[in-house]
C-alpha positions, -999 to 999 in steps of 0.1 A, spaced: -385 367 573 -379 402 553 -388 405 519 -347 403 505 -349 372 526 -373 353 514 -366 367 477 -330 355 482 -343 323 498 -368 311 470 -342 323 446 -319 295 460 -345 267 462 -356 275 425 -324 279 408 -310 249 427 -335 225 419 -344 238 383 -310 237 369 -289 217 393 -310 188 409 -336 179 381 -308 180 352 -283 162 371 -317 132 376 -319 130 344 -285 127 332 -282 99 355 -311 83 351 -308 86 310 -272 70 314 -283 41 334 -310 34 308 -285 34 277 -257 15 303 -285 -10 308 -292 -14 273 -255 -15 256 -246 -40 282 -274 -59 284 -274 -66 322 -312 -76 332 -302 -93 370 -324 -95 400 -302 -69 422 -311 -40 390 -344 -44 390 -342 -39 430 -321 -8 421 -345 5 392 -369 -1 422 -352 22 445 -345 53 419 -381 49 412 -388 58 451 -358 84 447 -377 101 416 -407 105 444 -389 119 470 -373 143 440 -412 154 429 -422 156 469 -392 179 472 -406 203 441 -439 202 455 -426 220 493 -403 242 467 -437 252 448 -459 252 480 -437 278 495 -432 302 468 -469 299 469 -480 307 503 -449 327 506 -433 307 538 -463 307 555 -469 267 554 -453 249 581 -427 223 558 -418 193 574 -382 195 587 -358 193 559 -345 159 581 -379 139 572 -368 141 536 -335 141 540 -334 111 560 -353 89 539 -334 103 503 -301 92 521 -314 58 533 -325 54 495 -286 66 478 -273 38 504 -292 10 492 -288 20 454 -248 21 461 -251 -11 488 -271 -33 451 -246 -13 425 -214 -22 443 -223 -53 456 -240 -64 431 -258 -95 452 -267 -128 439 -306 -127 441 -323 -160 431 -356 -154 419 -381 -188 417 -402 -176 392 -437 -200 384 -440 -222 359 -461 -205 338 -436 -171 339 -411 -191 322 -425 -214 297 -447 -208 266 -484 -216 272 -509 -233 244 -528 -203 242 -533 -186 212 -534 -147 206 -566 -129 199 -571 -121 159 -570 -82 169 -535 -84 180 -509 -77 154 -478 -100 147 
């Protein structure tokens, strides 16, 4: 790869993820925190979907990390193919959009003692 290549290459992969990808995670993810909150919606299927942009926040940071790693070496690590991540980010969007829009009834059996106050007293060092 020439130098106006890769300058023009790592130029792209920056730019894009600094001020395109990582904002636009944030604004989403702030929003569903607030749209959580004002509406009050604590259901099995969100917590699966708070699961699953937890994973997509991973695959976000894995993708910084090849951006950083080949500015770095200066494209001389061998990446994975850009299908190994794009694979699993796309099998991760589905399932957020399958648990948004269907919005499945999950039954949860949680134990007894998740549900119900216990006879147990708090220790004097925590405050009430």
């Amino acid at each position: 790869m020439s130098d106006t290549a890769y300058i023009r290459f790592r130029q792209l992969t920056h730019y894009s993820y600094i001020r395109f990808l990582t904002p636009a995670a944030v604004i989403a993810v702030g929003t569903g925190i607030v749209l959580i909150l004002l509406r009050g919606i604590f259901e099995p299927w969100l917590f699966a979907k708070l699961a699953l942009v937890s994973l997509l926040a991973m695959l976000h940071a894995y993708v910084g990390h090849m951006i950083v790693l080949t500015a770095e070496t200066r494209g001389s690590v061998r990446l994975p193919s850009p299908l190994m991540v794009l694979g699993p980010v796309l099998l991760v969007l589905t399932g957020i959009l399958v648990l948004v829009l269907a919005k499945p009834v999950v039954t949860v059996e949680w134990p007894q003692w998740m549900t119900e106050p216990q006879s147990f007293s708090l220790p004097r060092w925590v405050p009430i």
